[in-house]
N, C-alpha and C positions, 0 to 999 in steps of 0.2 A: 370093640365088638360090633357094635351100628356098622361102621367101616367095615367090616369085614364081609359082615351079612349085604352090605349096601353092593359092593365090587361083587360080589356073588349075581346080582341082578342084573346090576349094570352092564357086565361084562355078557352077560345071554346065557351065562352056565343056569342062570335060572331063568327059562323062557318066561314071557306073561301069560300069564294061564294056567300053567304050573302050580302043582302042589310043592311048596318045599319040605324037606327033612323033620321029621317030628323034632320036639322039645329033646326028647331023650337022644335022639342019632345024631341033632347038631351040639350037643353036651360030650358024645362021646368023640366026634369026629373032631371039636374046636378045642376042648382037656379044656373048657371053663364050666363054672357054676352053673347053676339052674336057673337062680335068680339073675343073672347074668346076660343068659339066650335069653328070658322068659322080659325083660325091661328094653333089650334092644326090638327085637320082633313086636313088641308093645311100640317101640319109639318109630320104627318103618311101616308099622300102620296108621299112625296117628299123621303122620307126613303122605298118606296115602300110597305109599310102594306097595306095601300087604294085604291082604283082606283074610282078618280070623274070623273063619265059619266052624261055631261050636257043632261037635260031633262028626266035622268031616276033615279040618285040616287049616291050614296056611296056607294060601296062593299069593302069588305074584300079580298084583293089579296094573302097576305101571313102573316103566325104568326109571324114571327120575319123582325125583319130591314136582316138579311145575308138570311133569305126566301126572301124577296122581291127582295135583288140584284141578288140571282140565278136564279130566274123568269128571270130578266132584263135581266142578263146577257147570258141566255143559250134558252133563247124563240124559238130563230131565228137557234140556234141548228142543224147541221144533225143529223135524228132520229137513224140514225144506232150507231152514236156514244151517243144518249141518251141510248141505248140498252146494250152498251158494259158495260158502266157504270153503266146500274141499275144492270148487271150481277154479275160487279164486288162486287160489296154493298150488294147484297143479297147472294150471293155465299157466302160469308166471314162470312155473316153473319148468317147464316145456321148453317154452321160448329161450329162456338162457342154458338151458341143456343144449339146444342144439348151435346156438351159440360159443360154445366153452366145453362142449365133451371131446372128451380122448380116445384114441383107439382102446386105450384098458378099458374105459365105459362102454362103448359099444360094443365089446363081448363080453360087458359082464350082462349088460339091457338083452344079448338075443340069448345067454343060458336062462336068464329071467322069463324072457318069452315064453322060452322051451319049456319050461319047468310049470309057468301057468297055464299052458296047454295039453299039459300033459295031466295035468290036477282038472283042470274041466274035462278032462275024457273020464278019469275017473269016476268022474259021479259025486263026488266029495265034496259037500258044499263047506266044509270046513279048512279043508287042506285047498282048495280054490281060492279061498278067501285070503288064504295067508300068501298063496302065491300070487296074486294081484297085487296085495299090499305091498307084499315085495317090489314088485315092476314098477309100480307109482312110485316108491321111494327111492329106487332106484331111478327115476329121472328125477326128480329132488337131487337125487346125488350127484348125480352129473352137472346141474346147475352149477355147481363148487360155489354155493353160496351157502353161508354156513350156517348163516341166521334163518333163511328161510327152510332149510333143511331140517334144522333143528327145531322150529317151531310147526312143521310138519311130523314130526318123530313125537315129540312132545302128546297131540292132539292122535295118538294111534291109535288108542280104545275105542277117543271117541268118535272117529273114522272107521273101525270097526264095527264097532257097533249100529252104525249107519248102515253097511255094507250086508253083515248080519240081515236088518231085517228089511233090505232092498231086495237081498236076493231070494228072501223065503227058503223054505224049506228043501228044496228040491232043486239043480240045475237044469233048465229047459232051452233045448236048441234054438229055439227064438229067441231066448234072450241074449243069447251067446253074439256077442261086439269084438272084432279084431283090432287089435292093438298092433298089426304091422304094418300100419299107416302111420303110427305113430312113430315109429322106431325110425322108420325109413325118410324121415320129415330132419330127425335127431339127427341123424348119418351123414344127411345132404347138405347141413345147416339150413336148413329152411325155418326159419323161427318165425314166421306167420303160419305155413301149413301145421306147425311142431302144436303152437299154439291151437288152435283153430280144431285142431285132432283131439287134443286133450278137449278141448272145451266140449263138444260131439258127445266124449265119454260121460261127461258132471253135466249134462243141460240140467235136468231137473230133478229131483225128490219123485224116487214109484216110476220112474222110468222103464227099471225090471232090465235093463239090455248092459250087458255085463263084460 
């Protein structure tokens, strides 16, 4: 049952952030017990996947059990040292994306583009945020490094949550930073400029320029 609920998450059929299916709708959709749902959702909280907020439901905190404990462990975090760190992660990461990307990566990096430009015209500081995240991980992804990828994916909440409250409430045209210097660095292989571009984006913690 853990397993079940667990490939539920992992899989993105239950995004993070998400409320999942009450007690009674994953009882009737899964044909098991109460006690059942009611010990495994107990057991993917305690590994930190879950978050039960009494009176409003079960969320989705993080994809994996070492997502959930980087949550835990780095919430409480000073942000300038989340900053140094996403620098270091995407700087690195940069550099061997344009090293090692493929033509499949570079259409998937300029739908990504498109898709967070399109989320900043919005006005949406929430749906912007997802679609940045997206772009950054998606050069992580083109690195085809698996380890660094994945310890990028790992640290997502608490890269969000950085990003969250970098950009405040509101998206403001000054703050607004192009990312097709960056793409275009990827393309060329240029893994100094690739680097050097990302670095530009993570200087510092309250920078505001996005």
């Amino acid at each position: 049952m853990i397993a079940t609920l667990r490939q539920q998450i992992t899989s993105g059929r239950w995004p993070v952030g998400s409320r999942i299916p009450t007690e009674p709708e994953l009882v009737e959709q899964l044909g098991v017990a109460r006690n059942t749902v009611r010990e495994a959702v107990r057991a993917l909280a305690h590994n930190g996947l879950l978050d039960i907020r009494q009176g409003s439901g079960t969320y989705v905190l993080a994809t994996s059990e070492l997502a959930g404990v980087m949550h835990r462990r780095f919430a409480g975090a000073d942000l300038r040292h989340v900053a140094e760190l996403r620098s270091a992660l995407e700087t690195a990461g940069a550099r061997l994306a344009a090293r090692r990307r493929t033509e499949a990566d570079l259409r998937e990096l300029d739908g990504m583009l498109e898709r967070r430009e399109t989320a900043w015209d919005s006005g949406d500081v929430e749906r912007f945020i997802d679609a940045d995240r997206s772009l950054h991980m998606g050069v992580l992804s083109a690195s085809h490094n698996e380890v660094l990828t994945g310890v990028y994916a790992d640290l997502g909440e608490v890269l969000r949550s950085y990003l969250r409250q970098d950009v405040g409430e509101e998206l403001r045209p000054e703050n607004h930073m192009d990312h097709t210097r960056l793409l275009d660095a990827i393309r060329a292989q240029d893994a100094e400029a690739a680097s050097e571009e990302a670095a530009s984006h993570t200087a510092e913690w309250g920078h505001g320029a996005l």
